[in-house]
TORVEXFI-293236 format. One line per field, with one value per atom (N, C-alpha, C): x, y, z; residue in three letters. Coordinates in steps of 0.1 Angstrom, whole numbers, plus 5000, padded with zeros to 4 digits. Each point is the difference from the previous one (the first is absolute). Layout:
N
X <- X, ... $
Y <- Y, ... $
Z <- Z, ... $
code <- ALA, ... $
//
This chain:
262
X <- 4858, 5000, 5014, 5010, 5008, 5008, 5000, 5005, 4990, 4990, 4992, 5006, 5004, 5005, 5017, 5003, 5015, 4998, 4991, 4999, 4999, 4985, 5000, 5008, 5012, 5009, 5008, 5005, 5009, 4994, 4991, 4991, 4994, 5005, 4998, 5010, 5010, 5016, 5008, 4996, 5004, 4996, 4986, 4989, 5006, 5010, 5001, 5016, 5008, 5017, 5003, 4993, 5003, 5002, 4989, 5002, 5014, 5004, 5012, 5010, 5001, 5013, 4997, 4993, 5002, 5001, 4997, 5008, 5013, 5008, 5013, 5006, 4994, 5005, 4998, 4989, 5001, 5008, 5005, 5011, 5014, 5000, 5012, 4994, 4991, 4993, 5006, 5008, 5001, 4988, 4988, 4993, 4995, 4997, 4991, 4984, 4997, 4983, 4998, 5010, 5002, 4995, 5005, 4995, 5006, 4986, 5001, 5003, 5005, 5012, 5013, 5006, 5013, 5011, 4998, 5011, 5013, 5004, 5013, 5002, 5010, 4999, 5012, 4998, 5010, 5003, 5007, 5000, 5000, 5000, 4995, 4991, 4988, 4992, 5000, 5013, 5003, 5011, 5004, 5011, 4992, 4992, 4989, 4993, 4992, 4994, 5010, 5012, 5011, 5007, 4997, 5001, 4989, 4989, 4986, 4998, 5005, 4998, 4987, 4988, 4991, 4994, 5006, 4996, 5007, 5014, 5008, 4995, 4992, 4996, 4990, 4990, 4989, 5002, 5013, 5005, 5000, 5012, 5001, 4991, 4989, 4991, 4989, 4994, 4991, 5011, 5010, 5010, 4999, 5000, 4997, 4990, 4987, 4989, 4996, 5005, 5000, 5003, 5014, 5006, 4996, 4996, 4995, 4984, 4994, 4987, 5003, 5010, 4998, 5002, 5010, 5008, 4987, 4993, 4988, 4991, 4996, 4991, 5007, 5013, 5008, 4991, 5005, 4995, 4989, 4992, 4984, 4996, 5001, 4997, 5000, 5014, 5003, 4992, 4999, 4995, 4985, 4994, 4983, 5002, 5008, 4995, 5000, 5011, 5004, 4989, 4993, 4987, 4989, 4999, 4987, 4999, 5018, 5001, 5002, 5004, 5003, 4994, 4996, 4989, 4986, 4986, 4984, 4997, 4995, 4992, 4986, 4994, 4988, 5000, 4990, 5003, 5014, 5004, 5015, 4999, 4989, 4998, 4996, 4990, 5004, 5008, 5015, 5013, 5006, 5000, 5004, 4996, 4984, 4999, 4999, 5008, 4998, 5014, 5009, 5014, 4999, 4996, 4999, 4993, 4989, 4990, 5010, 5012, 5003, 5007, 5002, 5006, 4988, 4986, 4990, 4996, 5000, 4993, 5004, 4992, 5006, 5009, 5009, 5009, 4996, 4994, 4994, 4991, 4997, 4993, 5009, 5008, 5011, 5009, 5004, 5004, 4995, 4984, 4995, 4996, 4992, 5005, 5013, 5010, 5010, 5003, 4997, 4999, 4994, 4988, 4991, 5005, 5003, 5006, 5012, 5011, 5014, 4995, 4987, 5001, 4986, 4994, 4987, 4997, 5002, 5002, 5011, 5014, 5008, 5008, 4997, 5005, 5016, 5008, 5010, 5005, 5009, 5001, 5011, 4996, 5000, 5014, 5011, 5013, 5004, 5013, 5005, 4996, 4998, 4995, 4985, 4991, 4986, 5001, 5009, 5002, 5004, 5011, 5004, 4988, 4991, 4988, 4990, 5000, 4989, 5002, 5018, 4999, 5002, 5003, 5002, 4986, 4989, 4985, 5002, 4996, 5003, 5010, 5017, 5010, 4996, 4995, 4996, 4996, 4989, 4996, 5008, 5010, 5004, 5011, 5004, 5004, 4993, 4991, 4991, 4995, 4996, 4993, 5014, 5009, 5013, 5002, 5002, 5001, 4990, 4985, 4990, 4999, 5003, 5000, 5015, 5011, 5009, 4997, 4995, 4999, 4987, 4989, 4992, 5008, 5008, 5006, 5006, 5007, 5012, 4995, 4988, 4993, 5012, 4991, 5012, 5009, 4999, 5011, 5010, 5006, 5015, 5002, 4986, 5004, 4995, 4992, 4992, 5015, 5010, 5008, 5009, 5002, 5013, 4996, 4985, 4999, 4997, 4999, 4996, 5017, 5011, 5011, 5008, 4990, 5000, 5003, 5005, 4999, 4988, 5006, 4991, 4989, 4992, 4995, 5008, 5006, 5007, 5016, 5003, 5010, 4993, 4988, 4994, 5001, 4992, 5000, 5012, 5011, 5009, 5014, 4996, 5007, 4992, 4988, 4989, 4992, 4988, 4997, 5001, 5005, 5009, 5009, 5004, 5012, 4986, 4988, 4997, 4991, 4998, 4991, 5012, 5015, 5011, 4990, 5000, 5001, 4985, 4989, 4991, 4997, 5009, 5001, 5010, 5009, 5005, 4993, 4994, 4990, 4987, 4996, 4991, 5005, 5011, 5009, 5001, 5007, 5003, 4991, 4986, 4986, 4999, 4999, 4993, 5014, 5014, 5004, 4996, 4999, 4997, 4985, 4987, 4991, 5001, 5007, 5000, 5010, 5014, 5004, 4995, 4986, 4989, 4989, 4995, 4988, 5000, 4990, 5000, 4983, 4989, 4986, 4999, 5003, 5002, 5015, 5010, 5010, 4995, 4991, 4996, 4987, 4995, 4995, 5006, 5012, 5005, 5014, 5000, 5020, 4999, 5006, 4998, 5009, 4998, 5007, 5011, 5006, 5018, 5004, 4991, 5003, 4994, 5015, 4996, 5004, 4993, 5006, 5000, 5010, 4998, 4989, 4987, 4994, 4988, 5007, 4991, 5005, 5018, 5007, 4996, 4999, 4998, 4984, 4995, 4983, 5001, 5008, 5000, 5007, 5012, 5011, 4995, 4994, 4996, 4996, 4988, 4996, 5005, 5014, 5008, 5011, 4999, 5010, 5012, 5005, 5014, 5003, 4994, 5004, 4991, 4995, 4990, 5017, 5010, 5009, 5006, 5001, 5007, 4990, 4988, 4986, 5004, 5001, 5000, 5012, 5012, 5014, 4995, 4991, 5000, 4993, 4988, 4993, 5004, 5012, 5008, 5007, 5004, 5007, 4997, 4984, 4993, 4997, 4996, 4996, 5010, 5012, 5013, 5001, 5001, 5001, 4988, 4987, 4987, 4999, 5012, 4999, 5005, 5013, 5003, 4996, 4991, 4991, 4990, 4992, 4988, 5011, 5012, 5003, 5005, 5004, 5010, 4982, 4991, 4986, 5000, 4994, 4998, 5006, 5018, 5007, 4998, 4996, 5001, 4990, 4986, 4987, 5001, 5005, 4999, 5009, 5004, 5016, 4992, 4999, 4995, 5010, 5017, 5001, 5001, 5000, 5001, 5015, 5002, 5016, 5000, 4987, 5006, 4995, 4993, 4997, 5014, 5012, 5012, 5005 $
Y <- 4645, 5015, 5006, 4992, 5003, 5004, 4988, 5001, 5013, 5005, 5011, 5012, 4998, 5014, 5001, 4988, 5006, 5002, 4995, 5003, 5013, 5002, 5013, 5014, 4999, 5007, 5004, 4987, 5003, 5002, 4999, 5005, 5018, 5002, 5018, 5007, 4990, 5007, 4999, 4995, 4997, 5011, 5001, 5012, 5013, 5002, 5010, 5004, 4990, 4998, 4997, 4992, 4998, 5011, 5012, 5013, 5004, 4997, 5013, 4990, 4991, 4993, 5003, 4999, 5002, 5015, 5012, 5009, 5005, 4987, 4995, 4998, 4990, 4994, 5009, 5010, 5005, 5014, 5004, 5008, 4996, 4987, 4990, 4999, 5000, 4998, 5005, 4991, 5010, 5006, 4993, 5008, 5009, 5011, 5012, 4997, 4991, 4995, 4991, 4996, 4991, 4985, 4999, 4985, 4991, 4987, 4988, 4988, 4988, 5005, 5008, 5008, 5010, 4997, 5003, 4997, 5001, 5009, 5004, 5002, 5005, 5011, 5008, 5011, 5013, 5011, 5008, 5008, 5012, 5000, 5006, 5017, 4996, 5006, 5007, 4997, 5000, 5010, 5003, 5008, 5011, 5001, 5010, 5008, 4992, 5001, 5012, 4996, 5003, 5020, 4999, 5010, 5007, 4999, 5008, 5011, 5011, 5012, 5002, 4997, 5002, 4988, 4991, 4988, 5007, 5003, 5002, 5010, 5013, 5008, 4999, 4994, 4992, 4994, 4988, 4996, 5006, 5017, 5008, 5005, 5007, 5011, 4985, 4991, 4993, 4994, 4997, 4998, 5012, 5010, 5015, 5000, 4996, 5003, 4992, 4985, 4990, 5002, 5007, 4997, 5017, 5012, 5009, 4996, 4995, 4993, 4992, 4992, 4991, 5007, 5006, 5008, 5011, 5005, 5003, 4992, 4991, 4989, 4992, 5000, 4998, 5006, 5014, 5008, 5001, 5005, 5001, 4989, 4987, 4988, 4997, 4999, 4998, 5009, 5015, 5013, 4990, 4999, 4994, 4986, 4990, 4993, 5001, 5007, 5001, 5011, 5008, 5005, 4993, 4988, 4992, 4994, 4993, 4987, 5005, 5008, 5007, 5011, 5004, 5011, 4999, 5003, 4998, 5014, 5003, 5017, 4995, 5006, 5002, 4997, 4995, 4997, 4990, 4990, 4992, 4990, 4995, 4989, 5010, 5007, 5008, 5006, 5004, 5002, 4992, 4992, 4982, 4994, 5003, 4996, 5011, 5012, 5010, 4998, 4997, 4995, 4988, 4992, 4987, 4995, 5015, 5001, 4999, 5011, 5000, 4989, 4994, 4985, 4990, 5000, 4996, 5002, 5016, 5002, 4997, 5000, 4996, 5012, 4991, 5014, 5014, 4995, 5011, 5010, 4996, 5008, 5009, 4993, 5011, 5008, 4995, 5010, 5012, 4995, 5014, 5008, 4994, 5006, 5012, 4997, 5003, 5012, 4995, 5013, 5008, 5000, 5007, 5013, 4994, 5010, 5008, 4998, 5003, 5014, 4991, 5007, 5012, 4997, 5009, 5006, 4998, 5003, 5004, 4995, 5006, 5012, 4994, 5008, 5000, 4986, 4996, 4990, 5004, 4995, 4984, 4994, 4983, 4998, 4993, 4999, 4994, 4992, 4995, 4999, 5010, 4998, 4997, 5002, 4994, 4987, 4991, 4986, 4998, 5005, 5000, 4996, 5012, 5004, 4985, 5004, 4987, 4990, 4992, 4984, 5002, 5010, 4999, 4993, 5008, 4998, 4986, 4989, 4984, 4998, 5005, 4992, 5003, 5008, 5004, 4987, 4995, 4988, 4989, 4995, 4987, 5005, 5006, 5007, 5003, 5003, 5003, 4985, 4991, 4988, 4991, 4997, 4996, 5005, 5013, 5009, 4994, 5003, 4993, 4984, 4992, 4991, 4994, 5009, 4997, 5000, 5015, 5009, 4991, 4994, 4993, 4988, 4998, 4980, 5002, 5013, 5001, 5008, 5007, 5008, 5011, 5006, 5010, 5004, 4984, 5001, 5006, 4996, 5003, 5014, 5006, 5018, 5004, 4995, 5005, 4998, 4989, 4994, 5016, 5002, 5008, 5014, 5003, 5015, 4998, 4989, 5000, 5002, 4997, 5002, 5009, 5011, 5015, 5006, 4986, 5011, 5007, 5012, 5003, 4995, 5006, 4991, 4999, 5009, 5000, 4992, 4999, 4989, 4987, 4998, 4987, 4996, 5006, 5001, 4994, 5009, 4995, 4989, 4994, 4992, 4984, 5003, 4987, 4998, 5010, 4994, 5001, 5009, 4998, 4994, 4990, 4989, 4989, 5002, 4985, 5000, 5014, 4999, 5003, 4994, 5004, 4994, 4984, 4987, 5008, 5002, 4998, 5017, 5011, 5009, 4997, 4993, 4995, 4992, 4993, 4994, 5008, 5010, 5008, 5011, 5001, 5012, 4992, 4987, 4991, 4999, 4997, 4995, 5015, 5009, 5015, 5003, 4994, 5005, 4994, 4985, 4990, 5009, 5001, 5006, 5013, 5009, 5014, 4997, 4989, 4999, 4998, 4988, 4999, 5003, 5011, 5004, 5007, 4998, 5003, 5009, 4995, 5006, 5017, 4998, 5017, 5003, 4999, 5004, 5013, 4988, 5008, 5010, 4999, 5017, 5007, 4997, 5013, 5006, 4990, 5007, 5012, 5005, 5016, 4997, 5006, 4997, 5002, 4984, 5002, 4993, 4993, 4995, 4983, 4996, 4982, 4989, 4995, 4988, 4984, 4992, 4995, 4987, 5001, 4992, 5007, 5015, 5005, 4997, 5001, 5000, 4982, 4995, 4983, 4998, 5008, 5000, 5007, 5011, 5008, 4994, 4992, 4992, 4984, 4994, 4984, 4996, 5012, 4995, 5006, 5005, 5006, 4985, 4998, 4986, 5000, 5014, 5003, 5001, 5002, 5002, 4988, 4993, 4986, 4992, 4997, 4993, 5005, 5014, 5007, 4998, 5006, 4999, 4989, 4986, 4989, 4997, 5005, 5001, 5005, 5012, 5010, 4994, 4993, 4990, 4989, 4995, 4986, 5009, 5011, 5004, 5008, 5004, 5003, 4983, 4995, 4983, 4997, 4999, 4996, 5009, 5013, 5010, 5003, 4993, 5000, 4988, 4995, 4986, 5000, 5014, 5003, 5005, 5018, 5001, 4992, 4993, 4988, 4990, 4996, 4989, 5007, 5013, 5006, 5007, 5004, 5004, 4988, 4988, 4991, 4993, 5000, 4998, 5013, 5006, 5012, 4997, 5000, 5007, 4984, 4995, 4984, 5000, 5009, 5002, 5004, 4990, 5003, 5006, 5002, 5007, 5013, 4997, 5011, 5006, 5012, 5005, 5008, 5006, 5011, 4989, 4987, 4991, 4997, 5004, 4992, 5011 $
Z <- 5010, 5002, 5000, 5006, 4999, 4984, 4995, 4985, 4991, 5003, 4990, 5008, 5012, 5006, 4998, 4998, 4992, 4981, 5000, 4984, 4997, 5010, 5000, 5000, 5015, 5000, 4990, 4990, 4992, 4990, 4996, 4989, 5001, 5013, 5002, 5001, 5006, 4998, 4988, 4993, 4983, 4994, 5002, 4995, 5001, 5013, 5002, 4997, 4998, 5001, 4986, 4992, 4983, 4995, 5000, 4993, 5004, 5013, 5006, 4998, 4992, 4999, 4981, 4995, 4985, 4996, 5008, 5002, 5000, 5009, 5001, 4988, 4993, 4993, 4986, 4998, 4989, 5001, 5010, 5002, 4994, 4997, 4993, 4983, 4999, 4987, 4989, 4988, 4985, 4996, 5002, 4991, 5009, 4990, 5005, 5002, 4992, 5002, 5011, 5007, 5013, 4995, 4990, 4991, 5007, 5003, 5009, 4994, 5007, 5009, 4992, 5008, 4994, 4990, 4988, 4988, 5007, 5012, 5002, 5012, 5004, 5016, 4997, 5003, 5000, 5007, 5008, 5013, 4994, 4986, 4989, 5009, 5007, 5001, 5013, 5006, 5016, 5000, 4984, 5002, 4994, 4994, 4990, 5014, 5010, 5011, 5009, 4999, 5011, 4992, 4988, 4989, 5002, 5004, 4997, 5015, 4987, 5010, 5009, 4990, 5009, 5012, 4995, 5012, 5012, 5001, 5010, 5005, 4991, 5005, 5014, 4991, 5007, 5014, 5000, 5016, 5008, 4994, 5007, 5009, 4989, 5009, 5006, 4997, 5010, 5013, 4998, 5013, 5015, 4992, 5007, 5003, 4993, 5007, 5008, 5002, 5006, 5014, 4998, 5014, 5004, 4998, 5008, 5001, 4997, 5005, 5011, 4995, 5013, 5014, 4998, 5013, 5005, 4993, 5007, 5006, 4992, 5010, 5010, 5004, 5011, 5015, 4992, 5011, 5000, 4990, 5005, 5005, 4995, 5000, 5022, 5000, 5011, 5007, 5001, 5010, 4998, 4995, 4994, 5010, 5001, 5007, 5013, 5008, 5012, 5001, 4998, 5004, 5001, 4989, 4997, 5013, 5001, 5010, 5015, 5004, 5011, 5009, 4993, 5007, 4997, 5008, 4996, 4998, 4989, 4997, 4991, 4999, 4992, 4988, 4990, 4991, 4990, 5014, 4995, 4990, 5000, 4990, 4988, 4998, 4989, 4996, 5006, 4996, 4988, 5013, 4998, 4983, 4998, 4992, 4983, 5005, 4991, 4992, 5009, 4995, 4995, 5001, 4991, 4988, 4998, 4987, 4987, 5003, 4987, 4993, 5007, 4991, 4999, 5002, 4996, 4989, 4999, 4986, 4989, 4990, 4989, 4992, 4997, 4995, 4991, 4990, 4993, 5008, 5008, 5011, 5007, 5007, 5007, 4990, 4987, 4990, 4999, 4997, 4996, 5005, 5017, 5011, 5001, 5002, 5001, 4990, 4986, 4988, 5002, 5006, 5003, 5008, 5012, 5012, 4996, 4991, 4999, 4989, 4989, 4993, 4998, 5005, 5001, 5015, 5012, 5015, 5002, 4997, 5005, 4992, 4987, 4984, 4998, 5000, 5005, 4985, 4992, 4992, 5001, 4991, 5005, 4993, 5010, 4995, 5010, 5004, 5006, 5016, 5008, 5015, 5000, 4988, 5005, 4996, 4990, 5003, 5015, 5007, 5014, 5002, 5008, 5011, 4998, 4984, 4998, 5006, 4995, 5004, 5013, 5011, 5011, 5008, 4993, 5002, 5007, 4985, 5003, 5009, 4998, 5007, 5017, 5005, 5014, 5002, 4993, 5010, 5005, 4987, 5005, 5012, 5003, 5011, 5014, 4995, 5013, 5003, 4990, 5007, 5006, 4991, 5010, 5014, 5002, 5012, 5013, 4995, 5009, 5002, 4992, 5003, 5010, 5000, 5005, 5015, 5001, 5014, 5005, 4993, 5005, 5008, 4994, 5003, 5012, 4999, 5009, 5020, 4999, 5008, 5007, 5007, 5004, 5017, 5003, 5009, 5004, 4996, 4994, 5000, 4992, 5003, 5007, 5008, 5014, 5011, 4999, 5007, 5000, 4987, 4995, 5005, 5003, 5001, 5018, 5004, 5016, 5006, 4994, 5002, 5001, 4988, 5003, 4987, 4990, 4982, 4999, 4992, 4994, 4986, 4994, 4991, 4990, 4994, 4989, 4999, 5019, 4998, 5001, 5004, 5001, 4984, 4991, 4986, 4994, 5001, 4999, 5001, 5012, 5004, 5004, 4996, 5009, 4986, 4992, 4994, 4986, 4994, 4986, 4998, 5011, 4998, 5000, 5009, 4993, 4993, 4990, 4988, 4988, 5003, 4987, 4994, 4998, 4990, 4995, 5009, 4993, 4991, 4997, 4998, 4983, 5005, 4988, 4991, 5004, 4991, 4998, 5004, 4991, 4994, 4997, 4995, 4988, 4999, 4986, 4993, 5010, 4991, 4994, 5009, 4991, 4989, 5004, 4988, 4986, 5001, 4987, 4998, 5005, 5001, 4987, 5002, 4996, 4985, 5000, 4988, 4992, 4999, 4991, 4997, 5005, 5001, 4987, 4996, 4987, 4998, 5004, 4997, 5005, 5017, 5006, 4992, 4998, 4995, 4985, 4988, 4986, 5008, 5011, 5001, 5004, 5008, 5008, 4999, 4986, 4995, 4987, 5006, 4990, 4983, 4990, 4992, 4998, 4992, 5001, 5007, 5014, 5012, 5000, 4994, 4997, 5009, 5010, 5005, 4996, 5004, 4994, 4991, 5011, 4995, 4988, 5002, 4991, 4986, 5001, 4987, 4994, 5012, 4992, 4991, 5007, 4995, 4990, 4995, 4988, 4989, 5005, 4988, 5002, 5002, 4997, 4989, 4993, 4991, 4986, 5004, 4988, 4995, 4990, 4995, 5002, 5000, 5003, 5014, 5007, 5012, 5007, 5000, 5007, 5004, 4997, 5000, 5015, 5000, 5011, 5010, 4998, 5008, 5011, 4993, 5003, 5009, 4998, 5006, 5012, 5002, 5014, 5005, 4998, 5005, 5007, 4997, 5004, 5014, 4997, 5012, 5008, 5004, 5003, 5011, 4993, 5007, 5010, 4993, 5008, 5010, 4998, 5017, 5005, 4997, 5005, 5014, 4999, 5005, 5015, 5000, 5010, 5010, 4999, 5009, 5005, 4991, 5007, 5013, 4993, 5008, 5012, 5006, 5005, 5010, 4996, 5005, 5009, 4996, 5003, 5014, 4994, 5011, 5015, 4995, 5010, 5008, 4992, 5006, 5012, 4995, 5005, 5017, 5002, 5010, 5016, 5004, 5013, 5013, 4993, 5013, 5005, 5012, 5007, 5007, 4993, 5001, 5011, 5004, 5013, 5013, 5002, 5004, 5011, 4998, 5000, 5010 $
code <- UNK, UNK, UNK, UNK, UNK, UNK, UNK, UNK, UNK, UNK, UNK, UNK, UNK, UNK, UNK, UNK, UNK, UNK, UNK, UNK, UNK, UNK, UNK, UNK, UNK, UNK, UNK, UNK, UNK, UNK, UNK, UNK, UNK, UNK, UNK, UNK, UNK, UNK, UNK, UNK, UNK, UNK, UNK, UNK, UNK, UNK, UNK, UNK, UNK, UNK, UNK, UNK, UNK, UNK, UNK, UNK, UNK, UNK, UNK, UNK, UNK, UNK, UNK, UNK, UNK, UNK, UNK, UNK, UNK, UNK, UNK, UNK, UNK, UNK, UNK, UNK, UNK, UNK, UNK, UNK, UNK, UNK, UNK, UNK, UNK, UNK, UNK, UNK, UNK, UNK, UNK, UNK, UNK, UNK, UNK, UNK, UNK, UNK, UNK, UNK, UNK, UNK, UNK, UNK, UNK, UNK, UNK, UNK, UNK, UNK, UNK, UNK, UNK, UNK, UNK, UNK, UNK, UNK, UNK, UNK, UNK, UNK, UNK, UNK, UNK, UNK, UNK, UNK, UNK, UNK, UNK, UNK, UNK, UNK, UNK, UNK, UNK, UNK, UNK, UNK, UNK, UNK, UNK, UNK, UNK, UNK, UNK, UNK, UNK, UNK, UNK, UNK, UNK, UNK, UNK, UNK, UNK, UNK, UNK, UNK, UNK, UNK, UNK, UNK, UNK, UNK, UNK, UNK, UNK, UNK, UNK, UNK, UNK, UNK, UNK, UNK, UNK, UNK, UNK, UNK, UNK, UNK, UNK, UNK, UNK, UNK, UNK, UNK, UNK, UNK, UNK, UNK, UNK, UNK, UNK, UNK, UNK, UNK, UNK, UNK, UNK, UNK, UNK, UNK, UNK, UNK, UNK, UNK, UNK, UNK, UNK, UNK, UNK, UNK, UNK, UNK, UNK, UNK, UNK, UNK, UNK, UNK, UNK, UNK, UNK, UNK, UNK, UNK, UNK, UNK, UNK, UNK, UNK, UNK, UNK, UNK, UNK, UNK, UNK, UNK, UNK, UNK, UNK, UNK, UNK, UNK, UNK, UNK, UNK, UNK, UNK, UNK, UNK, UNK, UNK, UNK, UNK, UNK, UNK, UNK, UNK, UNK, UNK, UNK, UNK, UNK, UNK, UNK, UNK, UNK, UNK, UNK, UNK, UNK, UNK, UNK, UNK, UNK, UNK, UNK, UNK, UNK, UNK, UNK, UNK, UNK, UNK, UNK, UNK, UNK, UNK, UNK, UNK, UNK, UNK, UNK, UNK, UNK, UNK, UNK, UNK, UNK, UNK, UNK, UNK, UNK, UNK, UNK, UNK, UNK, UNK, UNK, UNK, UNK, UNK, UNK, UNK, UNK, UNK, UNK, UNK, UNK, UNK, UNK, UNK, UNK, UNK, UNK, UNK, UNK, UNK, UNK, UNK, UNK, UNK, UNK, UNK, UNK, UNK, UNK, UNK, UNK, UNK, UNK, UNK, UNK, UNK, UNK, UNK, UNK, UNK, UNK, UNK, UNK, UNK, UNK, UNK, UNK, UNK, UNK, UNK, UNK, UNK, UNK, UNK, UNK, UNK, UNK, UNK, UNK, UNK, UNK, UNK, UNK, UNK, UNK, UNK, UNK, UNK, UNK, UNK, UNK, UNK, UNK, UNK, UNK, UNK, UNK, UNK, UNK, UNK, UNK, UNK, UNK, UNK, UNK, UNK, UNK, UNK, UNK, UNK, UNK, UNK, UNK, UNK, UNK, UNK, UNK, UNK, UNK, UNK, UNK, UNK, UNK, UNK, UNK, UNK, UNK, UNK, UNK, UNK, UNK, UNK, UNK, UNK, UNK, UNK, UNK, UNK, UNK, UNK, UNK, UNK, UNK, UNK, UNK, UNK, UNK, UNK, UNK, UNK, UNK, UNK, UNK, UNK, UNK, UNK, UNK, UNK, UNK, UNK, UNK, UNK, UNK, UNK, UNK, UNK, UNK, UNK, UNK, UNK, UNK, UNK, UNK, UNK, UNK, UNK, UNK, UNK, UNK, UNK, UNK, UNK, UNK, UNK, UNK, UNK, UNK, UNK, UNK, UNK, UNK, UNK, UNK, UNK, UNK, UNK, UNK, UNK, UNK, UNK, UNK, UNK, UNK, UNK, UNK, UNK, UNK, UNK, UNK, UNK, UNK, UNK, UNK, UNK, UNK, UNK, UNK, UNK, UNK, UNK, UNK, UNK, UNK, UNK, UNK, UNK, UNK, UNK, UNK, UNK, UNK, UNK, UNK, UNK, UNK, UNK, UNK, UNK, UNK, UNK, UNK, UNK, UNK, UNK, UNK, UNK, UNK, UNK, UNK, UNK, UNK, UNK, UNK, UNK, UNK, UNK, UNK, UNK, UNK, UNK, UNK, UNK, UNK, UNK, UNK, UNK, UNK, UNK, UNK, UNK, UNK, UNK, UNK, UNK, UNK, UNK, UNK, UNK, UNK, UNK, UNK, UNK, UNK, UNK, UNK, UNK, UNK, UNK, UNK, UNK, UNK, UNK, UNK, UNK, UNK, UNK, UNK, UNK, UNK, UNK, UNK, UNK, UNK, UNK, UNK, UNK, UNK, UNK, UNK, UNK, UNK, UNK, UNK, UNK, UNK, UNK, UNK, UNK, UNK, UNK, UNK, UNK, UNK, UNK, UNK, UNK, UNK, UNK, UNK, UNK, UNK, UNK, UNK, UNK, UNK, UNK, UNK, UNK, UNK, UNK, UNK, UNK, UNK, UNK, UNK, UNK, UNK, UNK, UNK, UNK, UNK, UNK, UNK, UNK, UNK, UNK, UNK, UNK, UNK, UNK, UNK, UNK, UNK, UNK, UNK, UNK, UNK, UNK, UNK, UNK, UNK, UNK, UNK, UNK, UNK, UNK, UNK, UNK, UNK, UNK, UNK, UNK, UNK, UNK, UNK, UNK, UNK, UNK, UNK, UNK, UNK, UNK, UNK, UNK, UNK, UNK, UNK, UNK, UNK, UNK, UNK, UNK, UNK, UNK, UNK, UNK, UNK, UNK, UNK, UNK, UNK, UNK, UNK, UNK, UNK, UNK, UNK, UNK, UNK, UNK, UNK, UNK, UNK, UNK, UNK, UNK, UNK, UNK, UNK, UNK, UNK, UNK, UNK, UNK, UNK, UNK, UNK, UNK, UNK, UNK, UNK, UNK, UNK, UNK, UNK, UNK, UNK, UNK, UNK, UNK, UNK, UNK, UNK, UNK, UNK, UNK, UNK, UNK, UNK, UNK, UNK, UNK, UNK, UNK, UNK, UNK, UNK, UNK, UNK, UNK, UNK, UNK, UNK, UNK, UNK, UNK, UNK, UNK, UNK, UNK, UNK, UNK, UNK, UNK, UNK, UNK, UNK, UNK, UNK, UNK, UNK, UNK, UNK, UNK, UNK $
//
């Protein structure tokens, strides 16, 4: 059993790591048809990649919408759990579970969703801040469930301690338990940011015209011959700084201490 369950493993991690290393590798590729194995290797395509106005453009504006999404689901994120986890009102599990729908559904759903409201309810034409609003939708959650499950582990001593002392709530807040939801706030800030740089399904309903991020520009230039070379370049370094938030999430959500503890 043992030997079919290591066979296994590496027969799913192969499955899933071969593709994203021949990515690698065809970002080095002479040929343009990605012909196996590679006649050549050349940085050729790295410097083409590095030249292409619209790729850079692309970084640009999904970087922006990245990081003002995230920075909203900071906050909402956080305000949503510290209500969920801290106070009892009516209807809390239905809160609870209203905020967590939208990263369930299937994306095409919350796209059109979303089109729908901006553009027929609200009559709001679709451009750069309804990508915002949208990915904020999803990025809330991984924030809010980091948040709750922090404030669950941790209970609320500590600020019962800090306000029987005589703070008030907002210095309790302050000084007690946003020091020991940092790690796990940073780690749902990274996840929602990796989150919103690739989203790609709600992204093509709610970006107005003219307004390309980048996973839109890679889905529009892949299957162009001239540009598949570059495609493949942003791809490789997309992977390589994909590697950081996960490991840096990870390390974080993982961090059991307690800073106002001390």
């Amino acid at each position: 059993m043992r030997w079919i369950l290591g066979a296994t493993t590496v027969g799913v991690l192969g499955l899933i790591y071969v593709p994203l290393l021949l990515v690698l590798v065809n970002s080095v590729n002479t040929s343009r048809t990605f012909q196996w194995p590679p006649p050549g290797f050349t940085t050729m395509w790295w410097q083409r990649a590095w030249e292409s106005s619209g790729a850079r453009d692309a970084v640009w504006i999904s970087v922006r919408v990245a990081l003002i999404a995230t920075l909203i689901s900071l906050v909402l994120g956080t305000m949503a759990a510290l209500a969920v986890q801290r106070f009892d009102f009516f209807g809390k599990n239905t809160v609870s579970l209203l905020i967590i729908l939208p990263i369930a559904l299937p994306g095409i759903v919350t796209g059109v969703a979303l089109k729908n409201a901006f553009v027929s309810i609200m009559g709001v034409n679709l451009g750069f801040w309804t990508i915002v609003i949208a990915h904020a939708t999803f990025c809330i959650v991984t924030v809010f469930n980091n948040a709750v499950a922090r404030l669950r582990r941790l209970g609320g001593n500590l600020e019962e301690a800090s306000m029987d002392l005589g703070a008030h709530r907002w210095t309790t807040f302050r000084l007690v338990t946003l020091p020991m939801l940092r790690s796990a706030l940073m780690a749902g800030g990274l996840l929602s940011f990796a989150l919103s740089f690739d989203e790609i399904i709600v992204t093509t309903f709610t970006a107005g015209e003219g307004i390309q991020t980048l996973p839109i520009w890679i889905l529009q230039n892949m299957f162009r011959p001239a540009q598949a070379p570059v495609v493949n370049v942003v791809a490789a370094v997309l992977i390589v700084l994909s590697l950081v938030p996960i490991w840096l999430a990870q390390r974080l959500g993982g961090d059991d201490s307690l800073p106002a503890a001390h």
